[in-house]
C-alpha positions as CSV (number, residue, x, y, z in Angstrom):
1,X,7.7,10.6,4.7
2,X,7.2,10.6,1.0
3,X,4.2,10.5,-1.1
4,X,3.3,7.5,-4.0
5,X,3.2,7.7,-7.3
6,X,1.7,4.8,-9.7
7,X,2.1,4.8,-13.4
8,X,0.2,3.2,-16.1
9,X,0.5,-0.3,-14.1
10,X,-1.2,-3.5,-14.9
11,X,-1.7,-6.8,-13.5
12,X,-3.0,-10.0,-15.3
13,X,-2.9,-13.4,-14.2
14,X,-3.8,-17.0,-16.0
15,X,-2.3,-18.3,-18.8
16,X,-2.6,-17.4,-22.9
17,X,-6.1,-18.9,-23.3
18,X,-7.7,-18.0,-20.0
19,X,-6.3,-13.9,-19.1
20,X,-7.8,-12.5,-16.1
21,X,-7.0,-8.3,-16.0
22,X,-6.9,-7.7,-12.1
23,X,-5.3,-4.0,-12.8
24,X,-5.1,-2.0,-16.1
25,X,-3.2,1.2,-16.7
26,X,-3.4,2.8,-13.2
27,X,-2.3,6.1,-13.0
28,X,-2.4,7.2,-9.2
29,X,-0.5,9.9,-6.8
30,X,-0.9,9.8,-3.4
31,X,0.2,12.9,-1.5
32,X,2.7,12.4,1.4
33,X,0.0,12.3,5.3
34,X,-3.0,11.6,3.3
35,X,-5.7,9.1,4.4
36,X,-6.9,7.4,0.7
37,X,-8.8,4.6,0.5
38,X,-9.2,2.0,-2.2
39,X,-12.7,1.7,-2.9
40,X,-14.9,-1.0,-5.0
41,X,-16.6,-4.1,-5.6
42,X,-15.3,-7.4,-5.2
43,X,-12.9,-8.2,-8.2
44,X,-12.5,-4.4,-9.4
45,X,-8.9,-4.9,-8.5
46,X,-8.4,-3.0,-5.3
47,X,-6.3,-5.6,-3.4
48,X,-4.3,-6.6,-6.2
49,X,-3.3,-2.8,-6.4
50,X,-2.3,-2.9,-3.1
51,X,-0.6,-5.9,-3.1
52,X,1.4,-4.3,-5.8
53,X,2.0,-1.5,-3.6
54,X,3.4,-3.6,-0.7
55,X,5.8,-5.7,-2.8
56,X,4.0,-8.8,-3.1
57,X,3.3,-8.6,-6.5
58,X,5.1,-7.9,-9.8
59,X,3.3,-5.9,-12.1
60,X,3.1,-6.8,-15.6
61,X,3.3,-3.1,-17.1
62,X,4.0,0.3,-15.5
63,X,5.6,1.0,-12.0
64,X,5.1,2.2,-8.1
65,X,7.2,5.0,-7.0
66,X,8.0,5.9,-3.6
67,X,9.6,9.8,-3.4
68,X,11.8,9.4,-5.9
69,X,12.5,5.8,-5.6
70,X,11.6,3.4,-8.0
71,X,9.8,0.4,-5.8
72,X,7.9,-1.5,-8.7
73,X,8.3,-2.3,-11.9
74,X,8.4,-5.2,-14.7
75,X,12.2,-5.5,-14.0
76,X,12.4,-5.7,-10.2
77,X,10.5,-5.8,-7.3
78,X,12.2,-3.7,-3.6
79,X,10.8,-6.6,-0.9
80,X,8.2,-5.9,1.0
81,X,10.5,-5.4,4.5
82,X,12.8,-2.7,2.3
83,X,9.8,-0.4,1.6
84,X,9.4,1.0,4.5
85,X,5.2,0.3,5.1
86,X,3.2,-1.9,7.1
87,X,0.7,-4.1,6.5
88,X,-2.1,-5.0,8.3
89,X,-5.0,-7.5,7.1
90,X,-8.7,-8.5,7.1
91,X,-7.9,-11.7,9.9
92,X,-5.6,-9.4,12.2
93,X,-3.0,-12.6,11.8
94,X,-1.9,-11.8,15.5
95,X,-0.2,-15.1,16.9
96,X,-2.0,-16.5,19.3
97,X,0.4,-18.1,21.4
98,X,2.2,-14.5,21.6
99,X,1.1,-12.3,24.1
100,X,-0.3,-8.4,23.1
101,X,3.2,-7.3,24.2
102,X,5.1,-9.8,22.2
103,X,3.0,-9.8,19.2
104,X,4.1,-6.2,18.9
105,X,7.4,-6.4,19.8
106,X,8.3,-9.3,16.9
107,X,9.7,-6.8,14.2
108,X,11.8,-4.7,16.5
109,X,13.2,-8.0,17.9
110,X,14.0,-9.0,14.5
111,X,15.6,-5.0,13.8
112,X,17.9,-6.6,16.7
113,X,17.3,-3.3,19.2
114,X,17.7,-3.7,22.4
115,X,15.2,-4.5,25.5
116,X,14.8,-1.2,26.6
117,X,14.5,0.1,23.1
118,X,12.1,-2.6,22.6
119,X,10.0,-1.4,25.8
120,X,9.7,1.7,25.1
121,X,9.0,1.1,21.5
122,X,5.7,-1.0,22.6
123,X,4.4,0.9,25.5
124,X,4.2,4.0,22.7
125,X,2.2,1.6,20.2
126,X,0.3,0.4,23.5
127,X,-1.1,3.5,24.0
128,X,-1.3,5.1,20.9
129,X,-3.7,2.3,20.1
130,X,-5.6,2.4,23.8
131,X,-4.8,-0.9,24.9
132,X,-2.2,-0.1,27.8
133,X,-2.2,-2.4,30.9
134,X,-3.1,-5.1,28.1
135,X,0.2,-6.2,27.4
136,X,0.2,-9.4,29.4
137,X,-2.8,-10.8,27.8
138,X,-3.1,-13.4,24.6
139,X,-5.4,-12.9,21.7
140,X,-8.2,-15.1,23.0
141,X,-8.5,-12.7,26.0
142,X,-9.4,-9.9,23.5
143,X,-12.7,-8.7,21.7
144,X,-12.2,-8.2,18.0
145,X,-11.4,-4.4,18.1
146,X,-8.8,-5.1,20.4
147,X,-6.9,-7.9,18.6
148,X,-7.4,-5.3,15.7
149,X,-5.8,-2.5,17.3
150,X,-3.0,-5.1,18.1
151,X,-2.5,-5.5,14.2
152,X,-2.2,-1.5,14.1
153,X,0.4,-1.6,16.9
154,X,2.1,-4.1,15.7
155,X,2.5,-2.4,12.2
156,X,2.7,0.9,13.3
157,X,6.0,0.2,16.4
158,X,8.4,-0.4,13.3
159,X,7.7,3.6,12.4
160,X,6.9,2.8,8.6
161,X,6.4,5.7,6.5
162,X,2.6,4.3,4.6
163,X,0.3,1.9,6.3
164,X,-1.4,-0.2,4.2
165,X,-4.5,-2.2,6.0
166,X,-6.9,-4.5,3.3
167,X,-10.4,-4.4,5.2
168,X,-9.3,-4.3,8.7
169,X,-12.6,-3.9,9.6
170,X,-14.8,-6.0,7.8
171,X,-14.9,-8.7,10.7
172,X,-16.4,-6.4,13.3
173,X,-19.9,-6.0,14.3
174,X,-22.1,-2.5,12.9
175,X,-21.3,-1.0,15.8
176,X,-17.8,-1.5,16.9
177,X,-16.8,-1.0,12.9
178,X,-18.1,2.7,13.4
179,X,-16.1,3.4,16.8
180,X,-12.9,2.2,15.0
181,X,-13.8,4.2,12.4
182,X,-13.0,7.0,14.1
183,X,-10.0,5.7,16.1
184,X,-8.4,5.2,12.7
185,X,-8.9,8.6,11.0
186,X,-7.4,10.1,14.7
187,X,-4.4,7.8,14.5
188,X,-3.6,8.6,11.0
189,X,-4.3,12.3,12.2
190,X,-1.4,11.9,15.3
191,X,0.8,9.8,13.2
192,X,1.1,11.7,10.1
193,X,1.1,8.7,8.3
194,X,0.0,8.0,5.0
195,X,-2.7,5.1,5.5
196,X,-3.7,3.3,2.0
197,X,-6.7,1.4,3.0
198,X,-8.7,-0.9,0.4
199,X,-12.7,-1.3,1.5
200,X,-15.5,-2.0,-0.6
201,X,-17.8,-0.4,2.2
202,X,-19.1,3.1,0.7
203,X,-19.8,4.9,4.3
204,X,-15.8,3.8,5.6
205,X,-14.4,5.3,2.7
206,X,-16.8,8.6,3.0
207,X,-16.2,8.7,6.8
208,X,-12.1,7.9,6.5
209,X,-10.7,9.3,3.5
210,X,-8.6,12.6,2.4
211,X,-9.0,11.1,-1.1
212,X,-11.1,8.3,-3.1
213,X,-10.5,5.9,-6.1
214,X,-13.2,4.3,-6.9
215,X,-12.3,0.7,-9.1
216,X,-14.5,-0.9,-11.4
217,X,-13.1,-3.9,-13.2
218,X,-10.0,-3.3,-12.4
219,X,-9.5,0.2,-14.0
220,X,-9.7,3.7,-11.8
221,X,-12.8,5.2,-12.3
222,X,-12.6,8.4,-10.2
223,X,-9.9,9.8,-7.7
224,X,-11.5,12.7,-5.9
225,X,-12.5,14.1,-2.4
226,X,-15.6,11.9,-0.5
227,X,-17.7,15.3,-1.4
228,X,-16.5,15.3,-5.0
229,X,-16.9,11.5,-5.5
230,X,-20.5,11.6,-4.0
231,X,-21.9,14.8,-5.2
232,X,-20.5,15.1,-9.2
233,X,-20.1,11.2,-9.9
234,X,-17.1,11.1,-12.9
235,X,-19.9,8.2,-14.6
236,X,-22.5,5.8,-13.9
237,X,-20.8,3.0,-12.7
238,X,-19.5,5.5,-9.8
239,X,-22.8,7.3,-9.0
240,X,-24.3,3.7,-8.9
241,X,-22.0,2.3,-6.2
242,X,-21.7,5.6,-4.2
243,X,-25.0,5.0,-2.8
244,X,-28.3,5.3,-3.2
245,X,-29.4,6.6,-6.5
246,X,-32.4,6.6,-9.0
247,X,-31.6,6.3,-12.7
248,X,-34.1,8.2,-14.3
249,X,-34.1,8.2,-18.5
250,X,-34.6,11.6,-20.5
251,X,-34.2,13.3,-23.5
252,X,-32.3,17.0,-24.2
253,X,-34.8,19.3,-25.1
254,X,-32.9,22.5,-25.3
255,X,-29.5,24.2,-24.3
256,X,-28.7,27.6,-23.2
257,X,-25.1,28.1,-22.1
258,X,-23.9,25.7,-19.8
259,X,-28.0,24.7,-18.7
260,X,-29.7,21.9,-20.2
261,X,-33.5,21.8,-20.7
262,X,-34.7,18.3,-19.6
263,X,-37.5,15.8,-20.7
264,X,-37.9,12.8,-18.0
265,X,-39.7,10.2,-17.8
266,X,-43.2,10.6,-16.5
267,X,-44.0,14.6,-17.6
268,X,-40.9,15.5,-15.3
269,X,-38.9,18.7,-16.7
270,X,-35.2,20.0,-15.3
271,X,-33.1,22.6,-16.3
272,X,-29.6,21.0,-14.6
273,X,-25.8,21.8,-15.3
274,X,-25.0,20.3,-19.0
275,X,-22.0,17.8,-19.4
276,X,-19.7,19.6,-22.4
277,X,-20.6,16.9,-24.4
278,X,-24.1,16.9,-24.5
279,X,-26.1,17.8,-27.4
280,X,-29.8,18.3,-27.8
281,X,-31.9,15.3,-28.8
282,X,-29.4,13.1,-26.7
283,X,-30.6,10.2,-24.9
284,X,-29.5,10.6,-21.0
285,X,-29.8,8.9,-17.5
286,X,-30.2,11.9,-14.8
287,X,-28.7,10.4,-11.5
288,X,-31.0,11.5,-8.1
289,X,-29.8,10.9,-4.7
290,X,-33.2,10.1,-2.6
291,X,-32.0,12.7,-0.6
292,X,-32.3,15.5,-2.8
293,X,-36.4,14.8,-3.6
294,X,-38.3,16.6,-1.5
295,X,-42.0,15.4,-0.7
296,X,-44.9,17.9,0.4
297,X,-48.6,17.3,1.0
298,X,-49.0,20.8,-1.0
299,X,-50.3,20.1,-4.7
300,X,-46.8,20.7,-7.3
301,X,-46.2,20.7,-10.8
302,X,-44.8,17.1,-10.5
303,X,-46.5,14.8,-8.2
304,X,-46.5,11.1,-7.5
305,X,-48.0,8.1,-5.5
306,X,-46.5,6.7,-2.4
307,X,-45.9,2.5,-2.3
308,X,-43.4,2.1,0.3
309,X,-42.7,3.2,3.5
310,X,-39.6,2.3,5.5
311,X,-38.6,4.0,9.1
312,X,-34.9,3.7,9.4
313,X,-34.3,5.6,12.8
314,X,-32.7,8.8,11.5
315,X,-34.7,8.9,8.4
316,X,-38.0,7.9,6.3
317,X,-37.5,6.3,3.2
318,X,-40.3,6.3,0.9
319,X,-40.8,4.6,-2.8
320,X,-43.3,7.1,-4.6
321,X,-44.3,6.0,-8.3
322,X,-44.9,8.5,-10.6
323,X,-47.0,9.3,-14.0
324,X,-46.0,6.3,-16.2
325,X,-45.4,3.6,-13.4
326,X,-41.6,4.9,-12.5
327,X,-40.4,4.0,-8.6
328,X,-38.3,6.9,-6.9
329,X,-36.5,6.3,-3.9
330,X,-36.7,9.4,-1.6
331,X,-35.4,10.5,1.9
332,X,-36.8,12.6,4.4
333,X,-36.7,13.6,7.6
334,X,-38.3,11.3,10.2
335,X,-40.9,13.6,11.6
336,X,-42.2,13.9,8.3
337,X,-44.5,11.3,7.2
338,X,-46.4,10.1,4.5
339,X,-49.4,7.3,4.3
340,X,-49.1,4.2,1.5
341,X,-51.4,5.5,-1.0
342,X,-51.2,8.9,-0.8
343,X,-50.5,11.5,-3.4
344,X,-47.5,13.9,-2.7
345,X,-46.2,16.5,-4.2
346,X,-42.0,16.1,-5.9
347,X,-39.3,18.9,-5.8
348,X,-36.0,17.6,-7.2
349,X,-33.2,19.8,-6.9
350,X,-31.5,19.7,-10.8
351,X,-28.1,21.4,-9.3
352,X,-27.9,18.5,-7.1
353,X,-28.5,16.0,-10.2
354,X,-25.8,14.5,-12.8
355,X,-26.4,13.5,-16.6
356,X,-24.8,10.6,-18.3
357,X,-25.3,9.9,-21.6
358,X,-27.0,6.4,-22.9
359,X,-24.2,4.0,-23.4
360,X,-25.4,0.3,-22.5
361,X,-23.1,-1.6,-19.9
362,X,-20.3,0.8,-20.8
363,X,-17.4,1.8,-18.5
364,X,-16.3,5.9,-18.2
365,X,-12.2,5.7,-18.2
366,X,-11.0,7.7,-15.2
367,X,-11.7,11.3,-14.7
């Protein structure tokens, strides 16, 4: 087992006149039995980065490290079969003439080991997947979770030391994506694995991951815990696509310490943690997750109007417009409800909220 490291490497692609930047000066290190996950938009450059990481790509500037061994660079690429991972992708690409049990057993058969060896190699992988007394059966007998957790078997019988898997779950219904969900974060818990996993779906990466990069145009924009990534966003572009968020304009009216005094739009005042960087008179966005507004039918120094009401099962979600024609978006707890049209009072918890200065379209280089 042995841990990644990824320095300053960049991918481009197209010729003199037409350059397309996939990955730009990546600095990364991925600790040895950790579950990180890859996490952006389509385009930011998350499956380009791990297609460098597998060997399938050269980069163009930097290099991939392995322990101590040099995997990746400008000079020389170690093939993908010499690295010692596995790969599995977004179509499963399980054979479909192969049975479950041969699908799995094609890279030991190709390591040349012997029957038994082979047997016992793929009844392990059987049922460290769930899918023993299965063996006889072809892909088309399978739903799309098993023929997934073929994939995983498949990878994970050759005993490679990272397991790399680009959306694996992307092709599953709502509900079986969240039960496989779990079944992944347990195997990579039994294995001891390190599992690189590229999604651009926020809630897998929150639910799955040790660690988070979050990609944005093909440079790393944040590499934290889910809590840290969620909670203290590194810049916009992060708190924007980690959920939910309103992007509320205001003005520094005063600083004590580390506290800034804040003007909002609509009459709205906060005294929130101040960025270093932040001077008084500064334009600022303050990022609000709808969860941390609360609403009360008790009269408060800040109050709004609701438009919108949405029941989503486990919670409420409510668009309340306040003094100057501003839209919130707030959560709340199902049981309590609110009538379109009625005024309700705002509490907004400014520990809970992040400030980012006013810089138009720009992008925050990693934290």
């Amino acid at each position: 087992m042995a841990g990644i490291t990824i320095s300053s490497l960049s991918k481009s692609y197209g010729g003199h006149h037409l350059r397309l930047t996939a990955v730009q000066d990546l600095d990364l290190a991925v600790q040895d039995n950790q579950f990180i996950t890859l996490l952006g938009p389509s385009g930011c450059g998350k499956t380009t980065t791990l297609r460098l990481i597998a060997g399938y790509v050269t980069p163009d500037t930097g290099s991939i490290h392995v322990g101590d061994r040099l995997v990746s660079s400008p000079s020389g690429v170690v093939s993908p079969e010499r690295r010692g991972m596995g790969m599995v992708f977004q179509n499963y690409a399980v054979w479909p003439h192969k049975t479950v049990y041969e699908n799995i057993a094609f890279g030991l058969k190709l390591r040349k080991l012997s029957s038994t060896q082979v047997r016992d190699k793929v009844e392990g992988a059987l049922d460290l997947v769930n899918l023993k007394g299965l063996a006889a059966r072809f892909p088309n007998e399978l739903s799309g979770g098993q023929q997934q957790r073929v994939a995983l078997a498949r990878s994970l019988v050759v005993e490679p030391d990272i397991l790399l898997l680009d959306e694996p779950l992307s092709n599953l219904d709502a509900k079986l994506r969240e039960k496989m969900r779990g079944e992944l974060k347990q195997l990579q818990r039994r294995t001891g694995i390190t599992f690189i996993y590229v999604t651009h779906d926020q809630a897998e990466a929150l639910a799955l991951s040790d660690q988070i990069a979050v990609m944005h145009a093909g440079r790393l924009q944040q590499f934290g815990s889910p809590f840290d990534v969620y909670t203290t966003p590194a810049n916009r572009v992060v708190a924007d696509f980690m959920g939910l968020v309103n992007l509320v304009p205001g003005r520094i009216r005063s600083i004590s310490g580390d506290r800034a005094e804040i003007e909002a739009d609509g009459g709205l005042v906060l005294v929130a943690p101040r960025p270093p960087e932040m001077a008084v008179g500064m334009e600022i966005d303050i990022a609000i997750r709808p969860e941390n507004i609360r609403l009360s039918v008790a009269p408060e120094a800040f109050a709004g109007v609701v438009s919108e009401r949405t029941f989503l099962g486990n919670l409420c979600e409510y668009v309340v417009v306040i003094p100057g024609g501003r839209a919130l978006r707030v959560q709340t707890h199902p049981l309590q409800q609110f009538s379109i049209g009625e005024s309700v009072g705002i509490t907004i918890d400014p520990s809970q909220c992040s400030l980012f200065a006013c810089e138009p379209d720009a992008v925050a280089s990693a934290a």
